[in-house]
N, C-alpha and C positions, 0 to 999 in steps of 0.2 A: 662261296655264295650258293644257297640253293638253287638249283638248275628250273623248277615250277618256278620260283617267284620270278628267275629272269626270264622265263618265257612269258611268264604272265606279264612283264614290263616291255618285253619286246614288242607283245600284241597290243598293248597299250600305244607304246608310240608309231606303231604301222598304224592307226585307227587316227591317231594325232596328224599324220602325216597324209593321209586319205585326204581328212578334213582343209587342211589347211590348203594341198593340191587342186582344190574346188573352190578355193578364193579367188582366185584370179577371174573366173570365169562369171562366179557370182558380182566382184566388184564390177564386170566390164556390163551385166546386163543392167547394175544400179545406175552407169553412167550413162550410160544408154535413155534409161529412165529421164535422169535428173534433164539431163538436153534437152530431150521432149518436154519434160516442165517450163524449162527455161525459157525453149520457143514459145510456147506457150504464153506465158507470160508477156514476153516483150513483145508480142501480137496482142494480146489485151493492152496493155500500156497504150502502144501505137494508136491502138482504135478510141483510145478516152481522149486519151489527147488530141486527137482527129474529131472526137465528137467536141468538146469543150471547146476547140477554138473555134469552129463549125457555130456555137452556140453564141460564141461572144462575137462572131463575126456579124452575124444577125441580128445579136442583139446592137451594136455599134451601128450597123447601115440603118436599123427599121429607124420609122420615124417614132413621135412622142406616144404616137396612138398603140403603138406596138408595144412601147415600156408601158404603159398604163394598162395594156390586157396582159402581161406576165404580170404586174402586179396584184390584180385584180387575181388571176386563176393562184397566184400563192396562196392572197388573203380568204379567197373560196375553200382554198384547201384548210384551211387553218379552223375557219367559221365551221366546214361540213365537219371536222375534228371535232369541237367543240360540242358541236349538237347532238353527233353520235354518243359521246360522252356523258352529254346533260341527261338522256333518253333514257340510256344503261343506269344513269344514276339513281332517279325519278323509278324507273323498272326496279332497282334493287329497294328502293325503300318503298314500296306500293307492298312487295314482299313483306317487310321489315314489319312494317304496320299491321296484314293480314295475321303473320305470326305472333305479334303481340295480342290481338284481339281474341284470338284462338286460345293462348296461356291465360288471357284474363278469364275467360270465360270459363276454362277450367278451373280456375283458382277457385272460383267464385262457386258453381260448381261442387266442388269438396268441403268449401267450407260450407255450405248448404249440406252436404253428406254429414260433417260433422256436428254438424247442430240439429239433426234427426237424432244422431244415435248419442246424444246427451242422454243422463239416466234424468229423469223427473226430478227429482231432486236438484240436480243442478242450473236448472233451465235459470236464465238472465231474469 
C-alpha cells in the first residue's frame, strides 16, 4: 500500500475521531437546551389552564348580567370587524372608480388626438 495514501487515511480518521469526540459534549449542551424548552412549556401550559378555569370559573359564579356583557363585547368585536372591513372596502373602490375615470378620460382624450390628425379626406 502506498505509504501517502495511508497517511492521507490516517489524517482523515484522526479528523473523524476529533469530531465525533465533541459529540458527547455538544449532545449534553442540546439537552440541556431541550429541558429549558420543556420547562418552558409546561409553565405556559400551567398558566392557560390556570387562566381558562380562572375564566370559566367567572364566568359560572357571575350573574345573567355578566353573560350578557361577554356577549355583547364578542358581538362588538365581531360588528367593529365588520365595519373596519366595510371602510377598507368602500376606500378601495372610491380608488377603483377615481382610476377608471382617469383611463376614461384618457381614452377619450386620444381618441380626440386621433381624429385631429385624420387626413381630410377621411374626415366622418
Amino acid at each position: 500500500m502506498d505509504p501517502d495514501n495511508l497517511t492521507v487515511r490516517v489524517e482523515n480518521l484522526e479528523k473523524r475521531m476529533a469530531r465525533l469526540e465533541e459529540l458527547p459534549e455538544r449532545v449534553a449542551g442540546l439537552e440541556a437546551h431541550v429541558a429549558g424548552l420543556e420547562l418552558q412549556f409546561l409553565q405556559f401550559r400551567a398558566e392557560v389552564r390556570d387562566e381558562f378555569s380562572a375564566l370559566r370559573a367567572e364566568t359560572r359564579a357571575g350573574d345573567e348580567e355578566t353573560r350578557r356583557v361577554l356577549r355583547d363585547e364578542i358581538r362588538t368585536g365581531d360588528e367593529e370587524t365588520r365595519r373596519v372591513l366595510r371602510e377598507e372596502i368602500r376606500a378601495g373602490d372610491e380608488e377603483t372608480r377615481r382610476l377608471m375615470r382617469v383611463l376614461h378620460e384618457e381614452v377619450l382624450a386620444r381618441l380626440a388626438l386621433i381624429g385631429e390628425e385624420r387626413p381630410p379626406g377621411l374626415a366622418e
